[in-house]
N, C-alpha and C positions, 0 to 999 in steps of 0.2 A: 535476307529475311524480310518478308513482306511488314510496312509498317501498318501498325493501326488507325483508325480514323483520326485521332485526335495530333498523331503525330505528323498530320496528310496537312501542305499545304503553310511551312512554317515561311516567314521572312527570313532573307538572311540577315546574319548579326555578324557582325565582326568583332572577331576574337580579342579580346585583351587580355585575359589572364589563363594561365596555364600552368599546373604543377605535378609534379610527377617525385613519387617515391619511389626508390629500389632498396632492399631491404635482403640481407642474406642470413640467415637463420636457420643453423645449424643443418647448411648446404641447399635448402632449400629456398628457392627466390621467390618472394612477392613481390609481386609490380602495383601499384597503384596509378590508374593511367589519371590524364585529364579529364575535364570536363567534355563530355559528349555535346555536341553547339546541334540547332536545327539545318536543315539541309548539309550535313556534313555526311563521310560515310562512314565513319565512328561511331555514328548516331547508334547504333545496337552491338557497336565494340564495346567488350569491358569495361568497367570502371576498375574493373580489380581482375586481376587475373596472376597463376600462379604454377611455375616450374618445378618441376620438385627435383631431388639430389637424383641422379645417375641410380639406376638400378634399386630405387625406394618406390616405393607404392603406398601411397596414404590416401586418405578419404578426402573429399573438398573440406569438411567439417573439419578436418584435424589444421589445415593450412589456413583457415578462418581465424581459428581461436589464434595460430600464429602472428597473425596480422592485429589482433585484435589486443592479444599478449606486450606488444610493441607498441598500445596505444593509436596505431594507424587507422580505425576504422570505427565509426561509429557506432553507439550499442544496437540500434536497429538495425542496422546493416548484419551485425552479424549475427541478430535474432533469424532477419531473413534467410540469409544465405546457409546458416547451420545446418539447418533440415534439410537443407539439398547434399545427402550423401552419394551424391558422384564419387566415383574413383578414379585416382589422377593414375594414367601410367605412364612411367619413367621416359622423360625426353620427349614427352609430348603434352603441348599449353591449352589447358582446358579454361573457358570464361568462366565468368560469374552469369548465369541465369538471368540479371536482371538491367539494368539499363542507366539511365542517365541521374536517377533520383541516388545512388550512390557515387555517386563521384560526388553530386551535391555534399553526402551528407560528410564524405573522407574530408572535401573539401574546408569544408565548418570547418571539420577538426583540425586540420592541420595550420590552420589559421592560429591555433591555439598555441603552436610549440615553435613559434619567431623564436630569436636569438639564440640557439644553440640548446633550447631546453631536450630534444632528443635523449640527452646522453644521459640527463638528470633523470629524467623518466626510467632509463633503462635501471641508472643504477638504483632509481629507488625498489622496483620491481622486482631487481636480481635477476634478471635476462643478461642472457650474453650475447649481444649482436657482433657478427663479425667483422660487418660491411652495412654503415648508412651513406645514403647522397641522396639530396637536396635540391634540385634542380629547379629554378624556379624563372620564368620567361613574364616577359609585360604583356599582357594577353586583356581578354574582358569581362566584365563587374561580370557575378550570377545573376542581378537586376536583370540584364539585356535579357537576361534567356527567357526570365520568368516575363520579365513585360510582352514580349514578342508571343512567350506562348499561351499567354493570356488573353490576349487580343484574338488567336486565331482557333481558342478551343471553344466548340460552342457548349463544353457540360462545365464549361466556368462562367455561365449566366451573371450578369452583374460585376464580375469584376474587374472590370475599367475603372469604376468608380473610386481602386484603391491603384490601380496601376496607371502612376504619373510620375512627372520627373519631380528629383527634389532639388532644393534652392542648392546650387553650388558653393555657397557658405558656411551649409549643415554638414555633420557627420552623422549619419543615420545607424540605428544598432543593424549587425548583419543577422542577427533573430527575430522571430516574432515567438518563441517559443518558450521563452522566457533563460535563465543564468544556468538551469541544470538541466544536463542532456538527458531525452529522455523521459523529461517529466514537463507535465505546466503546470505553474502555480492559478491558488486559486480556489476556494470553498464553496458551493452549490452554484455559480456562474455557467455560464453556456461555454465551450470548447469546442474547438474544431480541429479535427486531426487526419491525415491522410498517410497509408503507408506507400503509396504510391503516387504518382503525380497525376492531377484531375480525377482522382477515383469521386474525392467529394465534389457534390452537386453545389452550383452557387446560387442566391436566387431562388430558389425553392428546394421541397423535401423531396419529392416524388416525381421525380421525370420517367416520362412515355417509358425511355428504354435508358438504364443506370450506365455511364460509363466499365470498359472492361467487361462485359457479362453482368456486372452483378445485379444483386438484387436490394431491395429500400425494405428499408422494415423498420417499424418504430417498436423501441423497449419502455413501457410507463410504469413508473414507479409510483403512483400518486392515478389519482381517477382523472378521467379528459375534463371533468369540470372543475376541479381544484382550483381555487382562487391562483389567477397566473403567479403570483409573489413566493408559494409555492409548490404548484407545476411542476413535477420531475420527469423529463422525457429524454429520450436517447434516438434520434434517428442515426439507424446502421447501414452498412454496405458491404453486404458480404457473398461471399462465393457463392453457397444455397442459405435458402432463408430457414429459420429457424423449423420450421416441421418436418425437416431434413436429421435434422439432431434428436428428433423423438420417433418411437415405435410401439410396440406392445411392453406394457413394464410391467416385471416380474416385483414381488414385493422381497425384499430381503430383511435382515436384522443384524441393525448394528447395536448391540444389546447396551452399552456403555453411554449410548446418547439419550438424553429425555428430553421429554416436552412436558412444558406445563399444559394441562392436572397433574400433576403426578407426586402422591399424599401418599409413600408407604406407611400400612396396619402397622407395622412395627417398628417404623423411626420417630422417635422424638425432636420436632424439629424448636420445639422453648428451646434455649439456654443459649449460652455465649458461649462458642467455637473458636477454634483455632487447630491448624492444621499444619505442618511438618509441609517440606515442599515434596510432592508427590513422585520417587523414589523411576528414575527408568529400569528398565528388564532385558531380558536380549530377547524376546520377545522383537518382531521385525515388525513395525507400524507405520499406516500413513497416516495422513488427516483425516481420513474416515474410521478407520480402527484405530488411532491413540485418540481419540475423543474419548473425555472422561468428564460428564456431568456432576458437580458438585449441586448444585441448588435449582431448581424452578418455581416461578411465581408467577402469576396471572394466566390465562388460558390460549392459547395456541391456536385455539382455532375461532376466538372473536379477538384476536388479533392484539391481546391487551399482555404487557408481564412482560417476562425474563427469564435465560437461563444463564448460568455461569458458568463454565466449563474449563479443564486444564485440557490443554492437549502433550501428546507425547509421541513426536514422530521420528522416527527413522532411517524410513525410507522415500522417497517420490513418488507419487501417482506416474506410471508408465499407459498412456492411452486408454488413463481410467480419467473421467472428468465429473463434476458436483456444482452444482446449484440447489442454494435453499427456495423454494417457492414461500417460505413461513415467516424467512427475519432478514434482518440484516445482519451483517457479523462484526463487533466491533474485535480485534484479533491483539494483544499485549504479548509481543515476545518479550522472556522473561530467560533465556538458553538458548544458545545457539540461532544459524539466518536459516529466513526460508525465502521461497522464490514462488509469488501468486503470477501465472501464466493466465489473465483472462481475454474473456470476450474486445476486450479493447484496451487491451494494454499490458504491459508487465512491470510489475512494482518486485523490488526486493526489500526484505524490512527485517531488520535486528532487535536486539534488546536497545531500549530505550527510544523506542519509535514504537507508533501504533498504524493500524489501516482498516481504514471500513470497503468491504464487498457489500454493496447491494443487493436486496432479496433478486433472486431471478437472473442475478448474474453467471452464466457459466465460465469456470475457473479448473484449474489442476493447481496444485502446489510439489513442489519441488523442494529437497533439501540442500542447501546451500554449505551450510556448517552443523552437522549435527551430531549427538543428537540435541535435535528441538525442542525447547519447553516454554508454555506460555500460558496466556491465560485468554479467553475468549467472554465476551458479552455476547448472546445471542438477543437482541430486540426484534419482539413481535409486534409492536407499535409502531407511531410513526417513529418515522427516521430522524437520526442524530440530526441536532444542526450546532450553530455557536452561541452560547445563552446571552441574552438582551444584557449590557453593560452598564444600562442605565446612566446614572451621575457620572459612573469611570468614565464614559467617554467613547471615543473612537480607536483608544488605540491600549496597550497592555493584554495580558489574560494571555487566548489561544487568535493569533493574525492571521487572515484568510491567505494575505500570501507565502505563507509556510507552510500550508498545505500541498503536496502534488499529487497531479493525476496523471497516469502514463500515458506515454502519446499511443499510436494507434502500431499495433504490430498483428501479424496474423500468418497462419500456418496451413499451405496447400497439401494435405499430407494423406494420403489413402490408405489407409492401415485398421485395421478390426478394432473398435475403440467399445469402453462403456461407458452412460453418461448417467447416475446414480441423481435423483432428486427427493429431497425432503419436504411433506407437503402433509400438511396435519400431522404432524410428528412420527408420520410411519417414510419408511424410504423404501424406495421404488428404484430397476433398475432397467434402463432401455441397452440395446445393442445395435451399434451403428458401426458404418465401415469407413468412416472417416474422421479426422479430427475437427470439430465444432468451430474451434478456436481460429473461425475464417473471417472475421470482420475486417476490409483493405482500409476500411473508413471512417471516419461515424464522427457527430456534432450534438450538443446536447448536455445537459448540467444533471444525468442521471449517470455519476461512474464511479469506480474505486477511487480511493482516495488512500495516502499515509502523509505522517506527520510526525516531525523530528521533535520528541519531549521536551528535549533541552532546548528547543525555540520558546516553552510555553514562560512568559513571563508572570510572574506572581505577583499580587498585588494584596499590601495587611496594613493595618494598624502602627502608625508611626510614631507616635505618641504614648496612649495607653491602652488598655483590654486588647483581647483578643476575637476576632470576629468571627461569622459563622464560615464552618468550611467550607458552604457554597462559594467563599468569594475564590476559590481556587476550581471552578468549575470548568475544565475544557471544552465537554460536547454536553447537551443535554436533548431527552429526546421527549417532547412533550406528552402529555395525557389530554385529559378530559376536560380537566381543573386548572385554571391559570394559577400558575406559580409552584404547581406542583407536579414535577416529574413523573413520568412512568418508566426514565432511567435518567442517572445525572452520570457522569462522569467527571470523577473529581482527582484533581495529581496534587500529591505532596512533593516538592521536589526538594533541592538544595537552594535557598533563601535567609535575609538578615533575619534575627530577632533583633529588633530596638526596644518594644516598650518597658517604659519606666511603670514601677510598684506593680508588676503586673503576672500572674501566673501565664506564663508564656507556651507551655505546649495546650494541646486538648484537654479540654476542661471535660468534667465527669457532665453526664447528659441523658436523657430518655429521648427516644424520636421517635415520630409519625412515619420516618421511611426505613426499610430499612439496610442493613450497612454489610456488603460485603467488601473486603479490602486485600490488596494485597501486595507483597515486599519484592517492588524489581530486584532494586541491590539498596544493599547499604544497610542502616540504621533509621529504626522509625521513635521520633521522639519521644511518642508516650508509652513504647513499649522496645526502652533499652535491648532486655532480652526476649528470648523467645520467639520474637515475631521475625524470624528469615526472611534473606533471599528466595525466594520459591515458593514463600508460605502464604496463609490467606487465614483470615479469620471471619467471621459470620458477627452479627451484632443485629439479631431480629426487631422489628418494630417493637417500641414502647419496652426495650429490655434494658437497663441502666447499664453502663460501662465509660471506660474513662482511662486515665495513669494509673499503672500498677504503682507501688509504694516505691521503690526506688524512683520511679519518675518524678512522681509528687514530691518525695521528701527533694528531693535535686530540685527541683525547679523551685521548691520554696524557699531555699537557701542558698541559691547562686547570688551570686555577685551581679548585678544588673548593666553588664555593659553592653555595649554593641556584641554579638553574637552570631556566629555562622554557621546555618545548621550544613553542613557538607556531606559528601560522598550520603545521601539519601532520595530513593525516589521510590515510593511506595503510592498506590493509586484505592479511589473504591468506587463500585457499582452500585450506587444508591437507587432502590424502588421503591416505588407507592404500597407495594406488595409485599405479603411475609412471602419469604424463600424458606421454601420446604427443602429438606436435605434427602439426596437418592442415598440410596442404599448401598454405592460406593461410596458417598461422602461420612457415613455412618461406621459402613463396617470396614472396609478396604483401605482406604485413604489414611493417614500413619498421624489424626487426629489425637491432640493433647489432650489425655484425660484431665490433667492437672492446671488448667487454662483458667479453670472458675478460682484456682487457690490464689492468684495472682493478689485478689485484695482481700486475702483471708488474714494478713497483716497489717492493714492497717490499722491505727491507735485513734481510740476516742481521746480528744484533744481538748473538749470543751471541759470547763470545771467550775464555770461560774463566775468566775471571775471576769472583770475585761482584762487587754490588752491582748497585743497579736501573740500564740503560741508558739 
């Protein structure tokens, strides 16, 4: 096999490390070879390669997830390799498609499972291996390869600057990608990720002619004159550039989703809501048909407001793919995983973790465990970010490095595909003969993001009263008016109560924003019952709510010790805007008529008298 320019003309290195897996599973062999070195003739041998039992015929994809099953292979590796459905036939060794950047990435991994942990792994898994060995030779660092091929590739501009030797007294980390495969940490910072080796340019965005064929294309999330501090750009490197992914678009109707304006004649949107969590059907849905709009606020197409939406999915998008041109998505599973396949990365995310997709980014989603239930922020404004901490400091609340963003994956796939976009709140749909989902590259602080809830630390009142629940705010996405959101995002989780003499849950309130919320799991404390897992309740601007009477009366006559609120995590969508209720939220949706009776109980307590009641 003829090599490429960049692999043309390497020094030699001399080998010091070398490792090889063999692995037997259920008759069929996976080999895991070594490191591919420059000038060797392995150089386009395998990194993986794979026999299968005598007289069996299976896919490459099916011996992939094998290897993958056993922990031997890194999750990119076998993002890539999956979509190669080659068919292996019996008694005869088909490669792996791709080169030297997988052996790197087996390599990582296996660095991981020293001392005998193989067996631990299996047995935690429930695989049954029937045959491991370990073979492991004195061979040489991955450094040498990367220094060498750095020096001699000229679409790695600049970087010498970082390729040098280190003190021989250091132990240097073998990442730069940070503790979890897969992902970098990291909240609105610049990233640099590559699914292949030299795909990214160093040194500049736009070179003459892109490494591999491709092509440079910058994704803005933010206007080119944006104050640089926030500047949101994405330079990509993809197989065809994005006007490859569009055509003539048909207009469709996904009747279930709205955009703000959206005022129905006959819904009453006054009153204090609360909703039953939204019931699944066998009804077969993806993310585009289980969208189910509860509320909209502010206008869609001056870019101002909110919608709130459940979704209800069941099934995978198959070679159907979505991008909003309108919002961002901030996405709350709340049931079941799903699996976001985008433009530059692939994130998986469960209940009690969240993730934002950026306007304009193309994605598919996938069911992982379903069926799927969650709750979605759709933001027309600007974009979330983490709110000013002020006095707190530097450190508490929501940590930028508990954020991750997937590293870079992408799909050469030629198959009859659709690519569905939402753009002034009508959806439009193009037909293209390939999957989108080609970026080999891309650097830049414009990308998906998730984040583990249970990292957000809380921060209250150690002493006395109770503070406003802004101070529990994770994202907030500003407005027009400093200090005043055009969305907050606010998490209740599991936290001490300490303060002395002091009514400790949610105090009764009117507000300027207003409050949609709703119950991951657990118990929410000012509202014992009613308020579910799945459920959500509505709290319009300037509409009073607070403790139903069982809250109150408990809270006013506990015992004041230290106190753990546990097993709760319920969240709310705070806007500057009244949210108007669709006419699912009104008529469909399995809404408590009996939600207002909550403090039709409570007792006038006053009589004239002093002293506490």
């Amino acid at each position: 096999m003829q090599r490429p320019p960049q692999h043309v003309g390497f020094g030699r290195v001399k080998r010091i490390h070398e490792r090889r897996v063999i692995a037997l599973r259920d008759g069929t062999q996976i080999v895991i070879g070594g490191l591919p070195l420059p000038r060797q003739s392995e150089m386009f041998d395998p990194a993986i390669s794979f026999v299968p039992r005598p007289g069996n015929e299976t896919s490459l994809s099916q011996a992939v997830h094998g290897a993958a099953d056993l922990g031997f292979m890194h999750p990119c590796t076998l993002a890539n390799l999956a979509c190669r459905e080659t068919t292996i036939e019996a008694k005869v060794k088909q490669h792996a498609p791709f080169g030297a950047q997988h052996a790197v990435a087996v390599l990582v991994d296996l660095l991981k499972f020293a001392g005998g942990c193989f067996g631990g792994l299996i047995e935690e898994i429930g695989q049954e291996a029937l045959q491991i060995e370990l073979v492991v030779f004195h061979c040489a660092p991955l450094v040498s390869y990367k220094t060498n091929y750095y020096k001699r590739n000229r679409f790695r501009k600049g970087a010498e600057m970082t390729s040098h030797t280190k003190p021989s007294t250091m132990i240097t980390a073998a990442t730069t990608s940070g503790t979890h495969p897969g992902y970098m940490p990291g909240f609105g910072n610049d990233f640099e990720t590559e699914a292949l080796p030299g795909a990214l340019p160093q040194g500049m965005n736009s070179p003459q002619k892109c490494n591999y064929g491709l092509y440079g294309e910058q994704l803005s999330g933010t206007a080119f004159t944006a104050p640089s501090h926030a500047n949101e750009r994405t330079w990509c490197y993809r197989i065809r550039p994005s006007v490859k992914h569009s055509g003539r678009y048909a207009r469709i109707d996904l009747p279930y989703w709205k955009s703000a304006p959206h005022i129905p004649k006959d819904v009453t949107s006054l009153g204090q809501y609360r909703w039953d969590p939204v019931p699944h059907s066998d009804e077969k849905l993806t993310w585009l048909t289980g969208m189910r709009t509860m509320t909209t606020a502010g206008d869609v197409n001056t870019q101002v407001g909110m919608a709130s939406h459940i979704y209800l999915v069941t099934d995978s998008m198959v070679d159907s793919y979505f991008y909003s041109a309108d919002s961002e998505l901030l996405i709350v599973p709340q049931e079941g995983s799903l699996r976001f396949c985008t433009e530059l990365g692939v994130m998986d995310i469960a209940p009690q973790e969240i993730a934002i997709i950026p306007r304009g980014l193309v994605y598919r989603v996938e069911v992982l465990d379903g069926p799927a239930r969650g709750f979605v922020c759709e933001n027309y404004g600007q974009k979330f970010h983490l709110p000013s901490r002020g006095p707190i400091g530097a450190n508490c609340m929501a940590n930028r490095r508990d954020f991750k963003t997937p590293v870079a994956a992408f799909e050469d796939r030629e198959v009859p595909s659709t690519v569905t976009i939402k753009w002034c709140g009508q959806f439009h749909e193009t037909k293209i003969g390939h999957s989108p989902l080609d970026v080999v590259a891309w650097h830049g602080n414009y990308a998906p993001v998730k984040y583990d809830l249970n990292t957000y630390c809380p921060v209250g009142a150690v002493l006395f009263d109770h503070p406003d629940p802004s101070i529990f705010t994770v994202l907030t996405a500003p407005s027009g008016v400093e200090g005043t959101a055009n969305i907050d995002f606010v998490l209740f989780r599991d936290r001490w109560m300490v303060a002395e003499d002091t009514f400790r849950p949610p105090w009764y309130h009117k507000n300027i924003m207003s409050e949609l919320m709703g119950n991951i799991h657990g118990q929410y404390d000012a509202k014992p019952k009613g308020f579910v897992p799945g459920g959500m309740s509505l709290h319009n601007m300037m509409l009073p709510h607070g403790p139903d009477r069982n809250a109150f009366e408990g809270a006013s006559n506990a015992e004041l010790a230290p106190h753990k609120l546990d097993n709760t995590m319920s969240f709310m969508f705070e806007t500057r805007f009244p949210q108007h209720l669709t006419e699912f939220a009104a008529k469909e949706a399995p809404l408590q008529d009996d939600y207002i009776d909550c403090w039709e109980s409570l007792e006038k307590n006053f009589d004239g008298t002093p002293g506490k009641k």
